[in-house]
NUROBA-997546 format. One record per residue (C-alpha): residue in one letter; x, y, z. Coordinates in nm, 3 decimals, padded with zeros to 5 digits. Each point is the difference from the previous one (the first is absolute). Example, Ala and Ser with C-alpha at 12.3 -4.5 7.8 and 13.67 -1.06 7.14 Angstrom:
REM residues 2
(a (01.230 -00.450 00.780))
(s (00.137 00.344 -00.066))
END
This chain:
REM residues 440
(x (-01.751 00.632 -02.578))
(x (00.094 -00.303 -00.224))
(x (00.320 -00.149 00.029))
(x (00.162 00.092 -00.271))
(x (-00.087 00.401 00.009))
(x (00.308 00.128 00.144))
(x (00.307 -00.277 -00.098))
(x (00.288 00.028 00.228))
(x (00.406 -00.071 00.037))
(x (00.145 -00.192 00.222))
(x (00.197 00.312 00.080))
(x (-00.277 00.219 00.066))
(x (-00.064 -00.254 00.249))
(x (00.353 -00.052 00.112))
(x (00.006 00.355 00.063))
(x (-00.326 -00.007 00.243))
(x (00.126 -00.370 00.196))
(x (00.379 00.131 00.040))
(x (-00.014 00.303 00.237))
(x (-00.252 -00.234 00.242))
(x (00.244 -00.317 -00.002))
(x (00.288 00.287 00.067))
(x (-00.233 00.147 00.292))
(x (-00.075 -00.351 00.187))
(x (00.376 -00.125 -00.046))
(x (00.066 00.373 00.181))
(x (-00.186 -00.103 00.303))
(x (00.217 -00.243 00.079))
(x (00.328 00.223 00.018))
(x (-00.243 00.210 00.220))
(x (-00.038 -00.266 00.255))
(x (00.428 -00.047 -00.011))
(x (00.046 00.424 00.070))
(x (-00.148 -00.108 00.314))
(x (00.144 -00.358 00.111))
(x (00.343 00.193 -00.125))
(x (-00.092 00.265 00.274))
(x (-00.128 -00.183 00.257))
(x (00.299 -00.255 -00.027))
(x (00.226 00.294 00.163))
(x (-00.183 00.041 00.336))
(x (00.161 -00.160 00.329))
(x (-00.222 -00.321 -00.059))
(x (-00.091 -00.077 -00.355))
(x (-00.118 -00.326 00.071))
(x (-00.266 00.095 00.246))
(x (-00.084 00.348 -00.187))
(x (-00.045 -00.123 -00.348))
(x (-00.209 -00.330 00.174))
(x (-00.241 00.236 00.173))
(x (-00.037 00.255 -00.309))
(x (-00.049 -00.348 -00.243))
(x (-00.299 -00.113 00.259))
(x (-00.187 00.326 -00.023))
(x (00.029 00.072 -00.354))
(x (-00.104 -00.371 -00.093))
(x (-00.278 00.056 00.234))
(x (-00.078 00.364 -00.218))
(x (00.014 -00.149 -00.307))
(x (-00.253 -00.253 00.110))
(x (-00.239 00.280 00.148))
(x (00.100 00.221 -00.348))
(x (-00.106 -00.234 -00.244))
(x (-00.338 00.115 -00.034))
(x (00.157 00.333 -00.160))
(x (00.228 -00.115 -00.234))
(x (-00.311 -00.239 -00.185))
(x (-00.161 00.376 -00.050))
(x (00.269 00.068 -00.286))
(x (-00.175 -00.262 -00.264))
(x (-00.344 00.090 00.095))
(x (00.083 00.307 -00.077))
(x (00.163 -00.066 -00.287))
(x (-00.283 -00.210 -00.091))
(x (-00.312 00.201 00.080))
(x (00.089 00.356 -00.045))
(x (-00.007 00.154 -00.359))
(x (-00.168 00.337 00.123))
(x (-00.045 00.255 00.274))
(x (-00.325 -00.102 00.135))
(x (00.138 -00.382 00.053))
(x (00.326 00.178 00.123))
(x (-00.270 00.110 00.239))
(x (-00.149 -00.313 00.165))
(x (00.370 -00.152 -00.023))
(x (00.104 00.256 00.224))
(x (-00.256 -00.054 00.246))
(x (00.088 -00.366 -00.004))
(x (00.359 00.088 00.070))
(x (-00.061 00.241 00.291))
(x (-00.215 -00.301 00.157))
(x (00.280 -00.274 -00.073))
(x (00.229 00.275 00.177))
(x (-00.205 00.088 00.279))
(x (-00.041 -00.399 00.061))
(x (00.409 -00.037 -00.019))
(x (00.071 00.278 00.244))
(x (-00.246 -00.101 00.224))
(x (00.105 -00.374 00.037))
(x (00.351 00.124 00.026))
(x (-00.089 00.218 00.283))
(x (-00.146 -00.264 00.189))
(x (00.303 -00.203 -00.062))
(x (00.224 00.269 00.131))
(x (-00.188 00.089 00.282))
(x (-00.167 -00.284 00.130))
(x (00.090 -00.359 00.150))
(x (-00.082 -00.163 -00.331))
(x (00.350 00.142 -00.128))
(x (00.169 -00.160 00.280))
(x (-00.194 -00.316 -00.071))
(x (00.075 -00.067 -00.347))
(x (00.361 00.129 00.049))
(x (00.044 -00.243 00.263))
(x (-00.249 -00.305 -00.070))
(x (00.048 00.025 -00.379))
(x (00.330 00.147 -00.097))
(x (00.128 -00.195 00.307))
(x (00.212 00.322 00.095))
(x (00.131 -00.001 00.389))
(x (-00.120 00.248 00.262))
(x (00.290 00.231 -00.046))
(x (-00.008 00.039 -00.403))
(x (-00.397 00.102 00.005))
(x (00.009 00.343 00.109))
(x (00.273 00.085 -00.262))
(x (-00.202 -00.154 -00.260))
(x (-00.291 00.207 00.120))
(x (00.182 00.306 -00.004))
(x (00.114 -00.056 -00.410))
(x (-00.326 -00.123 -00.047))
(x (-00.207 00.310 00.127))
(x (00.206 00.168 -00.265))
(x (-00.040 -00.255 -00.261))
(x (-00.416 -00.004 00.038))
(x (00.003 00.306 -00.182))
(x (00.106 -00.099 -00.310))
(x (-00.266 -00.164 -00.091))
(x (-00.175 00.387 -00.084))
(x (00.257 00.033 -00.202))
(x (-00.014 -00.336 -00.175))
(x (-00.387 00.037 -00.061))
(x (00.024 00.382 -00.160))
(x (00.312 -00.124 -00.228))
(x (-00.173 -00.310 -00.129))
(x (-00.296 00.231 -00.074))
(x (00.211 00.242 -00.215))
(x (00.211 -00.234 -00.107))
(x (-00.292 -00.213 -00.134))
(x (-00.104 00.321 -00.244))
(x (00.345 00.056 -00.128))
(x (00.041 -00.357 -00.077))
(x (-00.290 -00.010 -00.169))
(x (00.082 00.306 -00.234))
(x (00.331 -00.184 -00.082))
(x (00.187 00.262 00.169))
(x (00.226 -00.231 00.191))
(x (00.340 00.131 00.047))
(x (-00.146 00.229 00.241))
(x (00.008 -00.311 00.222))
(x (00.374 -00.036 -00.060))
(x (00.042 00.351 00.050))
(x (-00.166 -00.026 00.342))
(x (00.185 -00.272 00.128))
(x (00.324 00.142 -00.134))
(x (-00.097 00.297 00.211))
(x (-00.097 -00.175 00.304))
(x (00.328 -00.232 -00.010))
(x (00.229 00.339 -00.056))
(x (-00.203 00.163 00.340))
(x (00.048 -00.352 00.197))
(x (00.362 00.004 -00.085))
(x (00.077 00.333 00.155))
(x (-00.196 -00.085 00.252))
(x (00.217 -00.321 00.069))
(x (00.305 00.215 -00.019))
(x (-00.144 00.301 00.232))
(x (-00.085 -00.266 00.276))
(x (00.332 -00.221 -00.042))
(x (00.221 00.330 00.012))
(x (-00.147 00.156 00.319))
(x (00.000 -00.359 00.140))
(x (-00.355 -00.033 00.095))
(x (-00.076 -00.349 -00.140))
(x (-00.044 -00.108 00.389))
(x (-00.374 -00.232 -00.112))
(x (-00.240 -00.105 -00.276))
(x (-00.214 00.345 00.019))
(x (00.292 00.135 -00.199))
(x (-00.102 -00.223 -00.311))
(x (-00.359 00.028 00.055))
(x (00.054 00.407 -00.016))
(x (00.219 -00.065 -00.271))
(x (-00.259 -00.234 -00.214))
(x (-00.303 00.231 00.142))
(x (00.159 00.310 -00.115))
(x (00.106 -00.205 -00.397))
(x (-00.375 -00.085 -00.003))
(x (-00.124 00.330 00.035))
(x (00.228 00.101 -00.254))
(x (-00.067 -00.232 -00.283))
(x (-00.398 00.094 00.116))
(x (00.021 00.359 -00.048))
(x (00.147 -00.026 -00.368))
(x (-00.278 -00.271 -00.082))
(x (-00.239 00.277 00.130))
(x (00.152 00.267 -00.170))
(x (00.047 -00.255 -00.369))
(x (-00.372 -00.105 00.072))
(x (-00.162 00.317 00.019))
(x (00.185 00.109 -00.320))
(x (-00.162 -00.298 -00.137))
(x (-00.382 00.021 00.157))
(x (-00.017 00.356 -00.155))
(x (00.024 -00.160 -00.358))
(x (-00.306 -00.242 00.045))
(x (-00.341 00.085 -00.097))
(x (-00.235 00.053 00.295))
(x (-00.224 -00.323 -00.146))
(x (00.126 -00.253 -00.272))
(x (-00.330 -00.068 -00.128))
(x (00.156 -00.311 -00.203))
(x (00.031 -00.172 00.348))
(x (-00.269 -00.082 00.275))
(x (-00.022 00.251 00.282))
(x (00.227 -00.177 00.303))
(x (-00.116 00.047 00.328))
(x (00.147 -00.111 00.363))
(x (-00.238 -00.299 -00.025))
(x (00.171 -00.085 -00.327))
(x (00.352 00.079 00.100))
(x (-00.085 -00.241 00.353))
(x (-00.087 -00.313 -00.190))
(x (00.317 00.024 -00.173))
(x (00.224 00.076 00.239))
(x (-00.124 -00.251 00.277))
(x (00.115 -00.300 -00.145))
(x (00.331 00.156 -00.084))
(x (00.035 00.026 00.369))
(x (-00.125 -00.296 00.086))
(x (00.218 -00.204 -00.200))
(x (00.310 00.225 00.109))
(x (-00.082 -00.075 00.344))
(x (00.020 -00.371 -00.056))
(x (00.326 00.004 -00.235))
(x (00.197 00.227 00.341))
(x (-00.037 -00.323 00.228))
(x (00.252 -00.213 -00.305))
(x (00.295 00.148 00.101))
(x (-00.053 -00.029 00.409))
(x (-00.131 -00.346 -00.083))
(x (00.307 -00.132 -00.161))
(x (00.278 00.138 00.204))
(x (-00.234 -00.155 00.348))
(x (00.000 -00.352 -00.191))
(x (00.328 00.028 -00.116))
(x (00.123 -00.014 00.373))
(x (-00.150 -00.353 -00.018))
(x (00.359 -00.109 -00.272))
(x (00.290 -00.189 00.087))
(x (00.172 00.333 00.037))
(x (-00.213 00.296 00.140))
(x (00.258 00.248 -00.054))
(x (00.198 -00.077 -00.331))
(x (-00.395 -00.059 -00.136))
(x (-00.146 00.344 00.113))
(x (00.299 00.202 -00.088))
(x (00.048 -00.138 -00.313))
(x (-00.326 00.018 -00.124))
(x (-00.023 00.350 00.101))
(x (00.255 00.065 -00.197))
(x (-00.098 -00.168 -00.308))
(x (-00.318 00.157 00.015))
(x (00.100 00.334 00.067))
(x (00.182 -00.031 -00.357))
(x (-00.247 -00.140 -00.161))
(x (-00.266 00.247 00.100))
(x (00.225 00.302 -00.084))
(x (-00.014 -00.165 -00.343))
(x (-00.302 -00.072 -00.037))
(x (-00.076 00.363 00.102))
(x (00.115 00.120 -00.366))
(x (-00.305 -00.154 -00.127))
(x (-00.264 00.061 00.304))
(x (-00.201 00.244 -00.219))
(x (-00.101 -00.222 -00.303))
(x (-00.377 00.037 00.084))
(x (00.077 00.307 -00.046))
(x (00.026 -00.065 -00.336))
(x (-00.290 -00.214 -00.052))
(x (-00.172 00.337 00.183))
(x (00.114 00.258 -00.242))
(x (00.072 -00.179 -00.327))
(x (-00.210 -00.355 -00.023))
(x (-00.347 00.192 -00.139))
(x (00.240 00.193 -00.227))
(x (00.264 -00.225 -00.191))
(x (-00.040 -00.340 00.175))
(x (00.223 -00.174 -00.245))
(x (00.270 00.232 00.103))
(x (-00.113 -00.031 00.392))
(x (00.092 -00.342 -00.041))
(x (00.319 00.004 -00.227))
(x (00.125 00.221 00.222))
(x (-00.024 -00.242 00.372))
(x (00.087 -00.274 -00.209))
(x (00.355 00.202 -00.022))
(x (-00.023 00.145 00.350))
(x (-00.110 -00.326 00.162))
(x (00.373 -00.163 -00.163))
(x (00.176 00.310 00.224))
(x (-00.007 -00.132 00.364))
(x (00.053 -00.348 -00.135))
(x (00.333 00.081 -00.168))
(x (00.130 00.180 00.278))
(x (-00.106 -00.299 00.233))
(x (00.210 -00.194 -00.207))
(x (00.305 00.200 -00.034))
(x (-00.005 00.006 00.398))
(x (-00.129 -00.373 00.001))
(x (00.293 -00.163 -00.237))
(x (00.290 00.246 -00.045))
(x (00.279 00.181 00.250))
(x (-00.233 00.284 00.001))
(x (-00.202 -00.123 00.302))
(x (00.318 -00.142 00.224))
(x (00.148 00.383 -00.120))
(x (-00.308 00.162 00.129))
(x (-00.077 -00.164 00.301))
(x (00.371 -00.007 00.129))
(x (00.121 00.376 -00.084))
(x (-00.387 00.164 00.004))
(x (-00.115 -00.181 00.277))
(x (00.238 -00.137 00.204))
(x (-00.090 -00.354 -00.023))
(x (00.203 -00.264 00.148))
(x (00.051 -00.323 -00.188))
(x (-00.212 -00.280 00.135))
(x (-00.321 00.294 00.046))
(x (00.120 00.096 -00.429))
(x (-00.085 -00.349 -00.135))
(x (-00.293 -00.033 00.217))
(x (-00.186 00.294 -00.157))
(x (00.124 -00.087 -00.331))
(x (-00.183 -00.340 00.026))
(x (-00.296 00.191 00.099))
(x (00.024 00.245 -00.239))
(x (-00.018 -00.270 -00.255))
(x (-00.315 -00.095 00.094))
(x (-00.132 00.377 00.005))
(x (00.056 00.011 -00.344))
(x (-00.330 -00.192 -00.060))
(x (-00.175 00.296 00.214))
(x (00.182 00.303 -00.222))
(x (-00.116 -00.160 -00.297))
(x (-00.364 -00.071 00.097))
(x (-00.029 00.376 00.213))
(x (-00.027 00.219 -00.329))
(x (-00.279 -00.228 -00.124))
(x (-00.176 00.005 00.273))
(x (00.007 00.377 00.037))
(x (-00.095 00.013 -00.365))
(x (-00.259 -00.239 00.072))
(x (-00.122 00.209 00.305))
(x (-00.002 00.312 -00.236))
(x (-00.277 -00.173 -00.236))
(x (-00.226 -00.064 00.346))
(x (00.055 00.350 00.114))
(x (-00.100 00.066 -00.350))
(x (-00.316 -00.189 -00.022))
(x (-00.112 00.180 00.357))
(x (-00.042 -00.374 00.172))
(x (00.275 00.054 00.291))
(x (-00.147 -00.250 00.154))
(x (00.188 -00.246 -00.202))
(x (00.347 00.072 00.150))
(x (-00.183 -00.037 00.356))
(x (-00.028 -00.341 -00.073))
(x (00.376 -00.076 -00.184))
(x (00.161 00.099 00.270))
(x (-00.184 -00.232 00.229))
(x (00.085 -00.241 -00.216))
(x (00.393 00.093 00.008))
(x (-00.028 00.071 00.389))
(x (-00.170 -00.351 -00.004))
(x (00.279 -00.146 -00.165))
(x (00.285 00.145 00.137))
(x (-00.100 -00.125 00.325))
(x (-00.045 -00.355 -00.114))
(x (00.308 -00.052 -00.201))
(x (00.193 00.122 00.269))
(x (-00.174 -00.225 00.275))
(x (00.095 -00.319 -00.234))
(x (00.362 00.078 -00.078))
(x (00.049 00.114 00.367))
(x (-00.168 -00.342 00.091))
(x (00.237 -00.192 -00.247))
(x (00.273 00.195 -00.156))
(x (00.082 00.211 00.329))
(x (00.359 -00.051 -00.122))
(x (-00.045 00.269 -00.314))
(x (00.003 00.278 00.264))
(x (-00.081 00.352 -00.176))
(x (-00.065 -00.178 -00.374))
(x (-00.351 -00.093 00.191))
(x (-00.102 00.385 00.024))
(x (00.082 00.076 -00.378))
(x (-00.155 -00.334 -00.102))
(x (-00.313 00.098 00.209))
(x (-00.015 00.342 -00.148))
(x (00.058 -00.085 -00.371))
(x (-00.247 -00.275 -00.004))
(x (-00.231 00.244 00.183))
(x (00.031 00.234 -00.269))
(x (-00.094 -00.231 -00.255))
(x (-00.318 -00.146 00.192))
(x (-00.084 00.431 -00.019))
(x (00.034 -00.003 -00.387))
(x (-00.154 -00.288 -00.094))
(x (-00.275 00.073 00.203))
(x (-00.062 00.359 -00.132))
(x (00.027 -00.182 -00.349))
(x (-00.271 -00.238 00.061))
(x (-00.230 00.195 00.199))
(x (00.026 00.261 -00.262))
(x (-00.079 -00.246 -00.250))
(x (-00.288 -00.163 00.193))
(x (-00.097 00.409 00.065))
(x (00.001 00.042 -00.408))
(x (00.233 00.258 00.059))
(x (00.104 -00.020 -00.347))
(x (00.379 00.188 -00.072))
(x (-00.080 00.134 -00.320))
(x (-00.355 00.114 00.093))
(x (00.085 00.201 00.317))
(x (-00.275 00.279 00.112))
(x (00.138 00.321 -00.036))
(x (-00.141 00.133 00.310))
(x (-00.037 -00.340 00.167))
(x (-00.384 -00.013 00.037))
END
């Protein structure tokens, strides 16, 4: 197809990017139905502490699934590669359940709960109860990433919005069945709640994605026939380099107990990056844009992050430098003074990492593109890298900058990740305006 063959507006693509940045901001009010809930039980600290443990642990253990949305989205353009994706998925699956089982069941859930988590003897059966809920999820996550992938890629996206709407309405009654018959006594109540919201949102995917299968020819003979080799070499570097960017966040907050002041420096920069990452969330899909637009209009592909990329910026700064951040952190969130203008310093510095993220997914797009994952296996190595050592020296000689070390870290992190896609890309001859259509 040459570029110019089917010229689009930038509110055809609008239209596509809005209902996924409305679907990954809607995740977030998921994970609040359940801290809301969970904050009425007889012991909200020590509830909501063991159901945070096991679902960080099952989002670590569910990662694999989630990656299968973009390869889908990336590989499948007919039935017969619908096919070999699903066999992929049912393996990923099978490989998720089965580590979670041994998790549950075994003394290595005990261990890591204990050894890693650093949880005492009397919180790790509670956590194992959520989390033999939670280990389930992951079937779900796999099977909606898989559906998900196809409608995305037949720019029928506001079926994701609808799902999550969905799911959010069914958590909500939920939250209001349990917290009216007063059975919010533990942290299996959000798991069933979050379990049951993630079946939901799965079954409409399903039901959208089958709609959508039925429309695609049994063999687009314009593309090369993908098989579960194909779809492997893909997808292992994508979870590769996933694996190494989940050990940033655990990194930082251990070093950051190394500041001046352990706990003004690990609350605040939770908190500052807990805002910064529900912003950047309105603009976590741009390779998706790359995906489904770049071989078609890539003039437009481009026009239109240039304007998206300017969206998580200008809210930074409206929280950054106005009233609205003191207004949201004090009435929203409860913030007391001294912990307000300790995130705000930090969230200062995050603004380098919400303008550099939308690139860098853009930038990811054009590898997932050109089929050479491997690329993104080695950029976040470099950010991991990074990370690490920036916050080594500033801990060694600016301890006194307390939570600004994490968002330094990160931000400079991010940027080692772009510039080295850039360059290896360039060294690769990966050349932007000469991108394989099928990525052989």
């Amino acid at each position: 197809m040459s570029v110019n063959e089917q010229p689009l507006r930038l509110s055809q693509i609008f239209a596509f990017f809005l209902p996924l940045s409305v679907a990954a901001c809607l995740v977030t009010v998921s994970h609040l139905i359940i801290s809301s809930t969970l904050a009425r039980s007889a012991n909200p600290q020590i509830v909501i502490a063991a159901y945070a443990i096991a679902i960080s642990l099952m989002g670590i253990v569910e990662r694999p699934a989630v990656l299968l949305r973009q390869t889908c989205s990336r590989l499948v353009s007919d039935r017969r590669s619908f096919r070999s994706m699903a066999i992929v998925t049912t393996l990923v699956i099978i490989g998720i359940v089965s580590l979670g089982l041994i998790i549950a069941y075994t003394h290595l859930g005990v261990f890591i709960f204990r050894r890693f988590f650093g949880v005492d003897d009397a919180l790790v059966k509670p956590i194992l109860d959520i989390y033999r809920i939670l280990m389930f999820v992951g079937i779900f996550s796999g099977l909606r990433g898989l559906f998900q992938g196809i409608i995305i890629s037949n720019r029928q996206t506001k079926w994701l919005t609808v799902g999550m709407v969905i799911r959010l309405a069914v958590m909500y009654m939920l939250s209001v069945y349990f917290i009216r018959t007063d059975q919010v006594s533990s942290g299996k109540i959000g798991a069933i709640i979050f379990f049951t919201g993630m079946a939901i949102e799965c079954a409409v995917s399903i039901i959208l994605g089958v709609r959508v299968l039925k429309r695609l020819k049994l063999a687009d003979t314009n593309r090369p026939a993908v098989s579960q080799k194909h779809i492997f070499r893909f997808y292992q570097p994508l979870l590769y380099s996933s694996i190494i960017a989940v050990s940033i966040e655990p990194l930082t907050n251990a070093l950051l107990g190394r500041t001046n002041n352990i706990e003004l420096s690990i609350a605040s920069f939770a908190i500052a990056a807990s805002l910064t990452n529900l912003i950047t969330s309105l603009v976590s899909y741009s390779h998706q844009i790359v995906l489904n637009f770049y071989n078609v209009d890539r003039k437009k592909a481009r026009q239109f992050i240039q304007l998206a990329s300017l969206i998580p910026l200008l809210i930074m700064a409206l929280l950054c430098y106005t009233p609205l951040g003191l207004w949201v952190m004090h009435y929203i969130m409860g913030i007391d003074q001294l912990l307000m203008n300790e995130s705000l310093k930090i969230l200062r510095i995050f603004m380098i990492f919400a303008f550099v993220f939308p690139w860098l997914d853009y930038c990811n797009g054009l590898v997932m593109l050109s089929g050479r994952t491997k690329i993104m296996l080695l950029s976040q190595s470099s950010n991991v890298l990074m990370t690490f050592g920036i916050l080594i020296f500033c801990i060694m000689f600016f301890p006194h900058l307390n939570g600004m070390i994490g968002s330094l870290a990160q931000s400079i992190g991010m940027l080692s990740e772009i510039s080295v896609v850039l360059l290896v890309m360039r060294l690769s001859k990966i050349k932007l305006n000469e991108l394989p259509l099928n990525g052989n």
